[in-house]
Every structure is written in structure tokens, then in C-alpha cells.
C-alpha positions as CSV (number, residue, x, y, z in Angstrom):
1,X,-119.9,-28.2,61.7
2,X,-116.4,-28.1,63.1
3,X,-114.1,-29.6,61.5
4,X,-111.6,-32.6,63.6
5,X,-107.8,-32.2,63.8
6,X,-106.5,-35.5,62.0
7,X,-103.3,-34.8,64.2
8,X,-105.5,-35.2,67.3
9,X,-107.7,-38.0,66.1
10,X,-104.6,-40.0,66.0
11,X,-103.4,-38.6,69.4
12,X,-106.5,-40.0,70.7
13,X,-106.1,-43.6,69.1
14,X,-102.8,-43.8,70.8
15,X,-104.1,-43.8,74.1
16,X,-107.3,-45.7,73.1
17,X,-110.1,-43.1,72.7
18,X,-112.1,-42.6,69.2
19,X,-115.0,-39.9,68.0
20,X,-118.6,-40.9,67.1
21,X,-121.8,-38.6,66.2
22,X,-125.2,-39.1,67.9
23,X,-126.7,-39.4,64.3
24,X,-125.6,-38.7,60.7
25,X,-126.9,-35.3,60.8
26,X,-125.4,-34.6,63.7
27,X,-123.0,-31.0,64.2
28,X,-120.9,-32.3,67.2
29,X,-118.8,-35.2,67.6
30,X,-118.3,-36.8,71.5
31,X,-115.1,-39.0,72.5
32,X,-115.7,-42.7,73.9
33,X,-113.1,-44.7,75.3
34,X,-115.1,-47.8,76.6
35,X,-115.0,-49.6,79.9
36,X,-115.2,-52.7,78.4
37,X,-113.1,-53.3,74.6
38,X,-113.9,-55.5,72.0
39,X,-110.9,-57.1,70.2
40,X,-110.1,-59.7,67.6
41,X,-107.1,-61.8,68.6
42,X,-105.4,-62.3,65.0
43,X,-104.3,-65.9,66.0
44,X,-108.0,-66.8,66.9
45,X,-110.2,-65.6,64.0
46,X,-113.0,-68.1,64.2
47,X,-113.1,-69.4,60.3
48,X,-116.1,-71.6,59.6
49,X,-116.3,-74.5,57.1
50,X,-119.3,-72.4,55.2
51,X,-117.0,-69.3,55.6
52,X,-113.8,-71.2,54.5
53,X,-116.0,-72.4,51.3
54,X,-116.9,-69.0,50.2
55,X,-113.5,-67.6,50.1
56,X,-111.7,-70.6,48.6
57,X,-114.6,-69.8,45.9
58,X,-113.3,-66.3,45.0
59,X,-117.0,-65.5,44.6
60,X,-116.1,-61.9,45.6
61,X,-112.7,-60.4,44.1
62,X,-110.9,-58.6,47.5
63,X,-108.9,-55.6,46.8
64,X,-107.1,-53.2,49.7
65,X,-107.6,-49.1,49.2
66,X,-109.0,-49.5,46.0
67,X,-112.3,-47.4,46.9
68,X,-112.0,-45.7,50.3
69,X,-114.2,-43.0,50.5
70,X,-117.0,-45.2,48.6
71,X,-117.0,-47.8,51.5
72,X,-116.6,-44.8,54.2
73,X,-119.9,-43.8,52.7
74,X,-121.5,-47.4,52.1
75,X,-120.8,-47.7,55.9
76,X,-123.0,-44.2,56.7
77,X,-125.5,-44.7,54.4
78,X,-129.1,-44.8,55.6
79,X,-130.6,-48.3,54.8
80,X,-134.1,-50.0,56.1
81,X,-131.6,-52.0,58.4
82,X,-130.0,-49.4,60.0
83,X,-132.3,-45.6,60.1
84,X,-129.6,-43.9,61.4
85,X,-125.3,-44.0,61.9
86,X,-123.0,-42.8,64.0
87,X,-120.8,-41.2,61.1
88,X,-121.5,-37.7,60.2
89,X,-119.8,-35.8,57.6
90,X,-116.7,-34.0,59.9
91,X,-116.1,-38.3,60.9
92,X,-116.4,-38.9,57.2
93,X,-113.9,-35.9,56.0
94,X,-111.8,-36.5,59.1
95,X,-111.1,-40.2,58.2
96,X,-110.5,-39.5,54.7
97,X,-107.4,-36.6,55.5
98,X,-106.1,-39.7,57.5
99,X,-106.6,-41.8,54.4
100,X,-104.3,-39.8,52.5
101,X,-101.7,-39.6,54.8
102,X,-101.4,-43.0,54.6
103,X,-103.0,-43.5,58.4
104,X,-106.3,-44.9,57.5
105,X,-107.2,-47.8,54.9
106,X,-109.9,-49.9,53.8
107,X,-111.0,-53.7,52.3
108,X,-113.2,-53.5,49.2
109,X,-115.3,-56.7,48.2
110,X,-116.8,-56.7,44.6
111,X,-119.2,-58.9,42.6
112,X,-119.5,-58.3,38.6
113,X,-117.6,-54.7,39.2
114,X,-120.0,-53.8,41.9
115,X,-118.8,-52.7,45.4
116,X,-121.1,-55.3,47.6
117,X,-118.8,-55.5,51.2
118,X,-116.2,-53.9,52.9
119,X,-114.4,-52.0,56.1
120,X,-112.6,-49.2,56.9
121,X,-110.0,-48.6,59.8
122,X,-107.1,-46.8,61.2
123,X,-103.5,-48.3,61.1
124,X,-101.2,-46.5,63.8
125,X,-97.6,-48.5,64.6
126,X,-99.0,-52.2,65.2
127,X,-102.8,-51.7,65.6
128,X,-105.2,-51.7,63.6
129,X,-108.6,-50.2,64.7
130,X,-111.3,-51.1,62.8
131,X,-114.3,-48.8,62.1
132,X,-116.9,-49.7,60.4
133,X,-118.0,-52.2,58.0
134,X,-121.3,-53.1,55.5
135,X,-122.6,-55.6,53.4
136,X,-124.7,-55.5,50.4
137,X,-124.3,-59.2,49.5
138,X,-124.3,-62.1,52.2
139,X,-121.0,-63.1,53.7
140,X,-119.3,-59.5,51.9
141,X,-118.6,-58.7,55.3
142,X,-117.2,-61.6,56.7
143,X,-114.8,-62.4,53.5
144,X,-113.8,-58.6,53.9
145,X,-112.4,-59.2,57.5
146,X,-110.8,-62.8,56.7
147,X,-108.7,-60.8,54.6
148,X,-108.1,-58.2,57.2
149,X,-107.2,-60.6,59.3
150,X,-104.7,-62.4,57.0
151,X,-103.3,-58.8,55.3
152,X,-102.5,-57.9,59.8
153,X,-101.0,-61.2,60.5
154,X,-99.0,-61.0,57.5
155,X,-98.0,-57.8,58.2
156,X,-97.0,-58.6,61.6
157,X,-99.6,-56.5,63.3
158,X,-100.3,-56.9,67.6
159,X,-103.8,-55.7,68.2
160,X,-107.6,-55.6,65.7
161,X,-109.3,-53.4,68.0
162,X,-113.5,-53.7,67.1
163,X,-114.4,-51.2,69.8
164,X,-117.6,-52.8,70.7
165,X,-118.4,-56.0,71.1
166,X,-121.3,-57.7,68.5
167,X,-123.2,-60.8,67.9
168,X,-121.9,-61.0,64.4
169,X,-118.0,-60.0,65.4
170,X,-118.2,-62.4,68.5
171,X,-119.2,-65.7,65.9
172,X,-115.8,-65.0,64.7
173,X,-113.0,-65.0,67.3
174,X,-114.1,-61.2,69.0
175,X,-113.7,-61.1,72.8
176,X,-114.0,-58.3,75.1
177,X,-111.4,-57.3,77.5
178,X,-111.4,-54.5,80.2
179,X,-110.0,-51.2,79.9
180,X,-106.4,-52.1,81.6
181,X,-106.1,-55.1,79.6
182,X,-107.0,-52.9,76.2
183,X,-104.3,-49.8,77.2
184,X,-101.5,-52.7,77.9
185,X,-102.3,-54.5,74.4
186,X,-102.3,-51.3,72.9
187,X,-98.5,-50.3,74.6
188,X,-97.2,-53.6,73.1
189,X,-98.9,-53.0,69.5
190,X,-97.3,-49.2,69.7
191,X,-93.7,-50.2,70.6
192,X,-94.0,-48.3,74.1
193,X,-92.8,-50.2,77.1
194,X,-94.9,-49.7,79.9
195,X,-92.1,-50.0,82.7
196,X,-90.2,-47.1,81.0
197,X,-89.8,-43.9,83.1
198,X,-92.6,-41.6,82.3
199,X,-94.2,-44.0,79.8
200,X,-91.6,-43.6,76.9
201,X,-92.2,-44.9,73.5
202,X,-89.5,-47.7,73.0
203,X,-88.6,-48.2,68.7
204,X,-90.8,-51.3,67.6
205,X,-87.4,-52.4,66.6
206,X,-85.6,-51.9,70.0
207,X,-88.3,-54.5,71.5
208,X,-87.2,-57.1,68.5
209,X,-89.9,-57.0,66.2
210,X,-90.2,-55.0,62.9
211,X,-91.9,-52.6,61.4
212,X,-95.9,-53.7,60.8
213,X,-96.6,-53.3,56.8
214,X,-100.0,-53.3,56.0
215,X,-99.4,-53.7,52.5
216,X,-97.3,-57.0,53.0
217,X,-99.7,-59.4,51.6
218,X,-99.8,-57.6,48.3
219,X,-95.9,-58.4,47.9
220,X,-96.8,-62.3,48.6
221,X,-97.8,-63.4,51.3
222,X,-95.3,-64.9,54.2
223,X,-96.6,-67.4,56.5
224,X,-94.8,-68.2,59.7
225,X,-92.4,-70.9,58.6
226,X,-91.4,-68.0,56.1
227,X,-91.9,-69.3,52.9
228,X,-93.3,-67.1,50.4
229,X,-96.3,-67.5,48.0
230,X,-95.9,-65.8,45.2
231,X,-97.8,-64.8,42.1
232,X,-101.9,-62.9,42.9
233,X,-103.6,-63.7,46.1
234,X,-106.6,-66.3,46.3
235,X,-109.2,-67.3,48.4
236,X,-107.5,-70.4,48.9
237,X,-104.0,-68.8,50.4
238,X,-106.4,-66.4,52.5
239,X,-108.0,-69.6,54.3
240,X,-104.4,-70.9,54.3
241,X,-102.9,-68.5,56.2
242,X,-106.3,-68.1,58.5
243,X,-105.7,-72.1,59.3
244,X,-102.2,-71.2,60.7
245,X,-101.2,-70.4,64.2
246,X,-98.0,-68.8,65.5
């Protein structure tokens, strides 16, 4: 099984292209870039009383990186749902070298010290492209992107690319956008101006904006009239900072 070159996987994200297998077992890998794109616009995540209930509950505790390869493997794992998965092991290894090099990160949600929920995804200048995510426990999935959600908009992140389009991503603020439309969102969230002379990356801080941090939440979270909540991060500030709009 050949092994993928993390230095090209994240050549291929910056211009909007990502690997999948044909099944688990599967040697090769094939690149997709999709006619049609599903997104999540972080201003328009669709948060539901029932949904808004179970985080303010802190029923599952949320943590950020805390078990990476465990939820890389949750999300490949054969289950009576779901008999086969597009994630073989070169994805798997691939996504874990990007993982230590800081590129690739994922949202852990536990119940009694068990790992019941999460998602994994890439992080490259202002985009975020989301992967894959599972569920052992109703709702672990949808409490583990809220907090996505809240970490990117607190982090001052453009684009949540979902790749495809789902029932399940759709009931909460996913839309689907053509190819042009995706490549131009993806030039804003990479600091590249589209009307420069060849295409040339422009400095996210040249264009006025700084630096996305993924791990801004952790340091308290800011919300846009920029006062800072300090002390740990609860359900109830996650469904805050959800209920706000730039």
C-alpha cells in the first residue's frame, strides 16, 4: 500500500481536492474534488432548542486533540450501520503525520471516561475541512460540531468545508455551493487574492485580518463585542457564542 505524501495532501487541500479509498481494505487511494461542495457557514449553524439543551447540560465533557488517532479510527471502524468506510490505513497514517505537524486536529466527546462522539479535520490558513465524524451515544456528534463551530468562529476561521452534502449536516446550517463558488471561499479563507497577477498568495494579515488560532477558545473564549470569558469552557458559553452573529 503506498504510502501519501502529507506535503501533497495539503497541496491538494489548497486548491480544494481530498483522497478517499473505495473501501477500508482498499490498496489505492483516488482524488475527488466535487462539482457540487458542501459547506457550513459558521455564522448560520442551525442550533436547536433540543440541541441547545443538551449542551447547556454538559452531559458529554468536550475536549480538543485529546485522542486523535482513537476518533480517526472510531470514524473507520466497521459497525452494523456502516459495513464498509472510505478510510483505509495509508488515509489513516496520512492524517495522523498531518496531526503531528500540527495540520490536522480533532473534537473528542466523552461520557463516564468513555470516548462516545467526535470529528476529525484538517486546519490549513483559515479553513477548516472537516473529515469525518461518529457517534456512539445520541447527539455525540452534533455536540462535537457545536463546538467546532464555536472553537472556528472564535478562532476567526472563513470556511467549514463538509465535502458532501448530508441529511444530518444539512438540519444544521450545511448548504451546497458550486465548484466556483467553493475555490473563491477557499482564496478568501487562505489569504490569496484572486485578482493578483498569477494568483499570488496575499499575507492573511496584508488583507486585514489575523492569523486563525484554532486553539483560541481554550485561552477563553472572545465573542465579537470582545469581551473575554474566562475561567473553563461550558456548555452554556458554547450555546452562547453559537446564538451570536457577526
Amino acid at each position: 500500500m503506498k504510502a501519501i505524501d502529507p506535503d501533497l495532501l495539503l497541496r491538494a487541500y489548497s486548491i480544494g481536492v481530498f483522497p478517499m479509498a473505495d473501501s477500508r481494505a482498499a490498496d489505492d487511494v483516488y482524488w475527488v474534488e466535487p462539482k457540487k461542495r458542501g459547506i457550513l457557514p459558521l455564522d448560520r449553524f442551525r442550533l436547536s432548542r433540543s440541541l441547545a439543551k443538551t449542551i447547556r447540560s454538559d452531559r458529554f465533557t468536550v475536549t480538543a486533540d485529546r485522542a486523535f488517532g482513537e476518533v480517526v479510527a472510531e470514524c473507520a471502524a466497521i459497525t452494523s450501520q456502516r459495513p464498509d468506510t472510505w478510510i483505509n490505513p495509508a488515509i489513516e497514517t496520512a492524517y495522523a503525520d498531518l496531526h503531528r505537524r500540527g495540520h490536522a486536529h480533532s473534537i473528542e466527546c466523552w461520557r463516564a471516561g468513555r470516548l462516545v462522539g467526535g470529528l476529525y479535520g484538517v486546519r490549513l490558513g483559515g479553513a477548516f475541512f472537516g473529515e469525518s465524524m461518529f457517534s456512539r451515544e445520541s447527539n455525540a456528534s452534533k455536540v462535537a460540531l457545536a463546538w467546532l463551530v464555536a472553537r472556528l468562529r472564535v478562532g476567526g476561521f472563513r470556511l467549514l468545508d463538509c465535502q458532501f452534502i448530508t441529511d444530518h449536516l444539512q438540519s444544521l446550517g450545511a448548504i451546497e455551493v458550486s465548484r466556483d463558488d467553493y475555490v473563491a471561499l477557499l482564496d478568501v479563507a487562505l489569504g490569496v487574492a484572486a485578482g493578483a497577477a498569477g494568483g499570488a498568495a496575499v499575507a492573511g494579515a496584508a488583507a486585514g485580518w489575523s492569523a486563525p488560532d484554532f486553539f483560541a477558545l481554550d485561552g477563553g473564549a472572545i465573542d465579537p463585542d470582545m469581551r473575554t470569558v474566562s475561567g473553563p469552557i461550558s456548555g452554556c458559553t458554547i450555546v452562547q457564542l453559537l446564538g451570536q452573529t457577526s
